[in-house]
MARDO-392748 format. One record per residue (C-alpha): residue number from 1; residue in one letter; chain; x, y, z. Coordinates in Angstrom, 2 decimals. Layout:
% MARDO-392748
R  seq  type  mol       xx       yy       zz
R  NUM     A    A        X        Y        Z
...
END
This chain:
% MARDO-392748
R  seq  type  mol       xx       yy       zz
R    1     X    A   -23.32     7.40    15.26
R    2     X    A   -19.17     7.84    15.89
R    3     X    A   -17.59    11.36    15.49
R    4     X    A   -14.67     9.54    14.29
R    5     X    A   -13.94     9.57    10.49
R    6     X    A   -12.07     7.71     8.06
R    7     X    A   -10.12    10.06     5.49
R    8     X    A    -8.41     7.96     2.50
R    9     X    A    -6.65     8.91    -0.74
R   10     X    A    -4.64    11.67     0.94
R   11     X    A    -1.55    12.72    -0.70
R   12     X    A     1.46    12.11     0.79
R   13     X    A     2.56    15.52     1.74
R   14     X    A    -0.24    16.02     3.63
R   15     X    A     0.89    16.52     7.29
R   16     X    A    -1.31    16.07    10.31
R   17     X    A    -1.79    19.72    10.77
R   18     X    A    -2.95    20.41     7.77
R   19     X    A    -6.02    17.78     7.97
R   20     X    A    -6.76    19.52    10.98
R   21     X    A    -7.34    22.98     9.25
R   22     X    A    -8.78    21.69     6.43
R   23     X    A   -11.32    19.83     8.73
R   24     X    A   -11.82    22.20    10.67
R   25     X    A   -14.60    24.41     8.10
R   26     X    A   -16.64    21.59     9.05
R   27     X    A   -16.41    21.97    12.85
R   28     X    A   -14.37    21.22    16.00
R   29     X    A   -11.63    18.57    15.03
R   30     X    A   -11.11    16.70    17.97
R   31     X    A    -7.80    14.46    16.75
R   32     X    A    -6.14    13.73    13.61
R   33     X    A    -3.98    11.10    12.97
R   34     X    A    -2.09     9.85     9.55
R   35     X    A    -1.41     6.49     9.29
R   36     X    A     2.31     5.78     8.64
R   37     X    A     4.82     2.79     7.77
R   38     X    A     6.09     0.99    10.30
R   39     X    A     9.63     0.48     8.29
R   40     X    A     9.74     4.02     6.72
R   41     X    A     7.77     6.50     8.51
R   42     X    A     6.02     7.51     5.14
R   43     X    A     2.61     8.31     4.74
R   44     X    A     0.30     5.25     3.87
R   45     X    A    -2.33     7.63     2.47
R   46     X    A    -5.20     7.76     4.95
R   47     X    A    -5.93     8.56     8.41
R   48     X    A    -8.67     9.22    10.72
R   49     X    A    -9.74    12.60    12.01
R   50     X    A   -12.01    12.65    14.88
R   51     X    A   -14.69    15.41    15.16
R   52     X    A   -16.14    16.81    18.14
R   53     X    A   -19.91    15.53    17.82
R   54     X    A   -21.71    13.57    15.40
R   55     X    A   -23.37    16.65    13.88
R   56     X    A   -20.34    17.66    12.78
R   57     X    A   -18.78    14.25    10.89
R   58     X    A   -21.75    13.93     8.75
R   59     X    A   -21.02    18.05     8.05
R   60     X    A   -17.28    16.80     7.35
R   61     X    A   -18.71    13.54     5.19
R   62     X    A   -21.27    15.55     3.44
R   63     X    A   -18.64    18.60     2.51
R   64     X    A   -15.58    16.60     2.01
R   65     X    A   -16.09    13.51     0.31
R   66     X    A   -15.04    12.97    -3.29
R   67     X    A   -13.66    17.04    -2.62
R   68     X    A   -10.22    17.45    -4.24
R   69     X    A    -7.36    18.12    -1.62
R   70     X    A    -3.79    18.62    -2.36
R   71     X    A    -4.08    17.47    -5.95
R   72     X    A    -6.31    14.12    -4.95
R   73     X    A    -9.89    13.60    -4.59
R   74     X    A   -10.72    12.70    -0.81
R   75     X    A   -12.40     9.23     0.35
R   76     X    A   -14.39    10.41     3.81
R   77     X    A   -16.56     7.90     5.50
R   78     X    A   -17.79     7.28     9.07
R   79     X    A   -15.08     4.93    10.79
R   80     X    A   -16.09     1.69    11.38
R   81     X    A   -15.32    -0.08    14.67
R   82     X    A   -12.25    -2.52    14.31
R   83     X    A   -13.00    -6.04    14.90
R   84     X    A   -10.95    -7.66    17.38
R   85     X    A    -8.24    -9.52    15.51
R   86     X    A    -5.91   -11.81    16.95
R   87     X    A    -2.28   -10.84    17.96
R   88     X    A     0.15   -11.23    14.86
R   89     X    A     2.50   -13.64    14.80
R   90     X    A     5.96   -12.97    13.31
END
């Protein structure tokens, strides 16, 4: 089982710190990081936050998930490995 979580709905005000210290009641937060926009730098409303053991996502899923955060109920999942997608073209 991956440490690594999958955090989506997030309001866009939410800064990387902040997921941090929210995630951390559920243990040792490892690394956070918000997705953004390539064009405009803004927020595309879900990240990843990694925790430091296994134990501790599943405490994370379990106390998170569907929990209301900054005005928006939170989507928090184990992260699934990304497929291997080919390079895009553009």
């Amino acid at each position: 089982m991956s440490s690594k979580l999958y955090v989506g709905n997030l309001s866009f005000k939410t800064s990387e710190e902040d997921l941090a210290e929210h995630f951390g009641a559920a243990g040792t937060v490892a690394s956070v990081k918000i997705i953004t926009d390539r064009e405009t730098g803004r927020s595309r409303g879900f990240g990843f936050v990694e925790m430091s053991s296994p134990e501790e996502a599943q405490a994370a899923v379990d106390q998170f998930n569907g929990a209301e955060y900054l005005g928006r109920n939170l989507k928090v999942d184990i992260a699934k490995e990304r497929d291997s997608r080919p390079p895009r073209r553009g």
